[in-house]
C-alpha positions as CSV (number, residue, x, y, z in Angstrom):
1,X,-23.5,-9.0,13.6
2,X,-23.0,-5.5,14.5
3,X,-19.6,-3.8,15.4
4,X,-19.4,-0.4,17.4
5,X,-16.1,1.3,17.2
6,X,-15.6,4.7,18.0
7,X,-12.0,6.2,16.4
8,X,-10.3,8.6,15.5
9,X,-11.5,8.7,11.8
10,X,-8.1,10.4,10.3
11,X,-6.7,7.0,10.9
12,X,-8.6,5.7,8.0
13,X,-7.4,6.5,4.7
14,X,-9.9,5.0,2.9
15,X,-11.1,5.5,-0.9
16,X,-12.9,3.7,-3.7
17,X,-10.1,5.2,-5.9
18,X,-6.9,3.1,-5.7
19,X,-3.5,2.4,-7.1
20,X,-4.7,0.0,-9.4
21,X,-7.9,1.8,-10.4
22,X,-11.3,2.7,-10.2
23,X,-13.3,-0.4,-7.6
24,X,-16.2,-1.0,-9.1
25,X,-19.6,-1.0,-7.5
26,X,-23.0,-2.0,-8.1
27,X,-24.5,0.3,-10.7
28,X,-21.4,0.8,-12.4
29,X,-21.3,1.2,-15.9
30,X,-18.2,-0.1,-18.2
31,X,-17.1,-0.7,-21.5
32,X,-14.8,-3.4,-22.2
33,X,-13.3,-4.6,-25.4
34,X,-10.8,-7.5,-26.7
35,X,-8.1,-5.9,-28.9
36,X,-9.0,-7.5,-32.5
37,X,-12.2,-9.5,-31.6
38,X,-15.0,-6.9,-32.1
39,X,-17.8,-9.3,-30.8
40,X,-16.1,-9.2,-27.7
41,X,-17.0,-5.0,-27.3
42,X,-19.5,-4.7,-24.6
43,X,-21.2,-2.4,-22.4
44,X,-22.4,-3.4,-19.2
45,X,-23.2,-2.4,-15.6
46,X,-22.5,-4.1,-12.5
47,X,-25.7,-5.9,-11.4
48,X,-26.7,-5.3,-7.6
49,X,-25.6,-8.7,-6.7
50,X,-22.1,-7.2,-8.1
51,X,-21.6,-9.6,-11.0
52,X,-21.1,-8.8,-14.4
53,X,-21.5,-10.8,-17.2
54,X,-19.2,-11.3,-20.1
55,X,-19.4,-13.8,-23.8
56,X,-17.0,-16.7,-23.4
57,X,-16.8,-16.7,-19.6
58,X,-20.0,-15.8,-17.9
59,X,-20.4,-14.4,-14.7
60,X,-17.7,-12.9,-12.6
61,X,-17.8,-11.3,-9.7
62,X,-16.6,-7.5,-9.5
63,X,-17.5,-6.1,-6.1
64,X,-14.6,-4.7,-4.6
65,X,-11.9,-5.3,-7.8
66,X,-10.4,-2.2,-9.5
67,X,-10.7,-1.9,-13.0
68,X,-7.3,-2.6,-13.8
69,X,-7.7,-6.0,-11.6
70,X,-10.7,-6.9,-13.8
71,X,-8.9,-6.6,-17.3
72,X,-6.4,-9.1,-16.2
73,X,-9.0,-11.3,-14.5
74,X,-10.9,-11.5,-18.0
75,X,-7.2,-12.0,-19.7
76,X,-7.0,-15.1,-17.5
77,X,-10.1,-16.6,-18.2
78,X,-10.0,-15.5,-21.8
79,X,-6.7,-17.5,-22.0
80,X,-7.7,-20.9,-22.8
81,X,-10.3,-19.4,-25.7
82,X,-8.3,-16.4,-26.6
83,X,-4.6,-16.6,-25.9
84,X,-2.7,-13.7,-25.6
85,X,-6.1,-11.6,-25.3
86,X,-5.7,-7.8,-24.7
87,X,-8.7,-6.4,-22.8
88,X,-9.4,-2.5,-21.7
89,X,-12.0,-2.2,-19.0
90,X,-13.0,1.9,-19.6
91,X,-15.4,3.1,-16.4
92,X,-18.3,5.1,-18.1
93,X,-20.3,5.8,-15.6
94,X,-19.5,6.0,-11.4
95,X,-23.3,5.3,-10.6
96,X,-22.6,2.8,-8.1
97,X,-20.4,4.8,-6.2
98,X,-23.0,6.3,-3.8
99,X,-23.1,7.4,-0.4
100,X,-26.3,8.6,2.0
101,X,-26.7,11.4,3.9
102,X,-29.6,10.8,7.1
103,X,-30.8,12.3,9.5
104,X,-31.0,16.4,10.2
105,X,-29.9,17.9,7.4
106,X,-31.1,20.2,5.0
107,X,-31.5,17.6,1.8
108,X,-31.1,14.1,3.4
109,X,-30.8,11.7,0.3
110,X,-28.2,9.7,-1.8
111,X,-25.4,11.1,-3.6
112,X,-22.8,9.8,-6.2
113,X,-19.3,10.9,-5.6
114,X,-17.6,11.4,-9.2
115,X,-14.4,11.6,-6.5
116,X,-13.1,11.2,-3.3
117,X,-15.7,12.7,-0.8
118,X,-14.9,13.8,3.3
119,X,-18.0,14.0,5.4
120,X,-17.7,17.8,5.1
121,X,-18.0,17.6,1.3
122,X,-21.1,15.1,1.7
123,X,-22.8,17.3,4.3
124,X,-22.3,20.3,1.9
125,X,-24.3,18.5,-0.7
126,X,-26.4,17.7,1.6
127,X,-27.3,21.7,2.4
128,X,-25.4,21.2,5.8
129,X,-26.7,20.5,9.3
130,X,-30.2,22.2,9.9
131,X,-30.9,24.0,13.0
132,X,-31.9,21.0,15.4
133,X,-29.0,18.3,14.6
134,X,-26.4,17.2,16.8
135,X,-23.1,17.8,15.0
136,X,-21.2,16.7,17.6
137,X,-22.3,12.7,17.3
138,X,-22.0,12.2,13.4
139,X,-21.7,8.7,12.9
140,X,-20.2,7.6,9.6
141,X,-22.2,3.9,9.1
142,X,-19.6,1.1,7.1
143,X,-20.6,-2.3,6.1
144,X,-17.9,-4.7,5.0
145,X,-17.7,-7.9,4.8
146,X,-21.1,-8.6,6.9
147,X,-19.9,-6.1,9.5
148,X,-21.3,-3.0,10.5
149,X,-18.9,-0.6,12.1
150,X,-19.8,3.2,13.1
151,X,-17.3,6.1,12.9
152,X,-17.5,9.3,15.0
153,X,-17.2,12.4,13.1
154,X,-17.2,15.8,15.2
155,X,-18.8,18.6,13.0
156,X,-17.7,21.0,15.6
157,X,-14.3,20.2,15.0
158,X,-14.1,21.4,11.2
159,X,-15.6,24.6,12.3
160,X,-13.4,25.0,15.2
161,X,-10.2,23.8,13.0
162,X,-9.5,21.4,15.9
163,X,-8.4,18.1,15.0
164,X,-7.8,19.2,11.3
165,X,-6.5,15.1,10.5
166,X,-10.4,13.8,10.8
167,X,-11.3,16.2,8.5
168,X,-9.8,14.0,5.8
169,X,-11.9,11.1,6.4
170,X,-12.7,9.6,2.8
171,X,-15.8,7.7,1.9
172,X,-16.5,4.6,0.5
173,X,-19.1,4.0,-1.5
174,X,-22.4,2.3,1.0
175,X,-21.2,4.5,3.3
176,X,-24.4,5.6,5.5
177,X,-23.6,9.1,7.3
178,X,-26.3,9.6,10.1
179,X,-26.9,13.2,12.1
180,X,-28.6,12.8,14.5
């Protein structure tokens, strides 16, 4: 199913950085550890499908869950083996937290973001627009939950300083910006 909205992006605080923590992606790589049970010191990286697996209670599903969610998550189903179980979710690597640049611009191609990340920031990265795009139909491509939804992003706008609120448009990791 596809969804076509076109909005006013600064209306969309968005970020793969939250309150609680990192939100882990595919390709992630972590480091987590049971206070006082040394067997249970692993590294691991988020599989594509988004699970993870872990001694004593298998596979669990990580997509979407900060890192601070996931210690308490393996605290819980530690519990019944483990009570009282301490565990410390460290993010070692931010691989899975990519974004793709499409379309006419200087170095199309993927790109991790090691931080939050506007559309201008990817764009930079990307060399900027070349001589031939459109920067005034940017579309910012989002899949969630089986939806795909399209944000407009006006390139003319950050050079003009003109609606200076869309400028802070933050990207989430999957996110496909196109320039047409």
């Amino acid at each position: 199913m596809t969804v076509i909205f076109s909005i006013t992006l600064a209306a969309l605080p968005v970020s793969a950085q939250t309150m609680d923590g990192y939100t882990l992606n595919p390709g992630d790589e972590l480091h987590i550890s049971v206070w006082r049970e040394d067997t249970l010191d692993k590294e691991i990286t988020v599989l594509p499908d988004g699970l993870i697996t872990f001694p004593l209670i298998g596979s669990v599903s990580v997509v979407g869950v900060s890192s601070v969610e996931l210690e308490k998550i393996i605290e819980d189903k530690l519990a019944e083996t483990i009570p009282g179980a301490e565990v410390t979710v460290l993010v070692l690597s931010v691989s899975g937290n990519r974004v793709y640049v499409i379309g006419k611009v200087v170095r199309p191609g993927e790109f991790i973001m090691s931080s939050q990340m506007t559309i201008a920031q990817v764009l930079s990265l990307a060399g900027g627009l070349d001589r031939f795009a459109n920067g005034g139909s940017i579309k910012v491509q989002r899949i969630e939950k089986g939806k795909v939804t399209y944000f407009e992003y006006d390139y003319g706008d950050l050079l003009s300083g003109k609606n200076i609120a869309s400028m802070s448009f933050i990207l989430k990791a999957g996110d496909v910006v196109i320039v047409p």
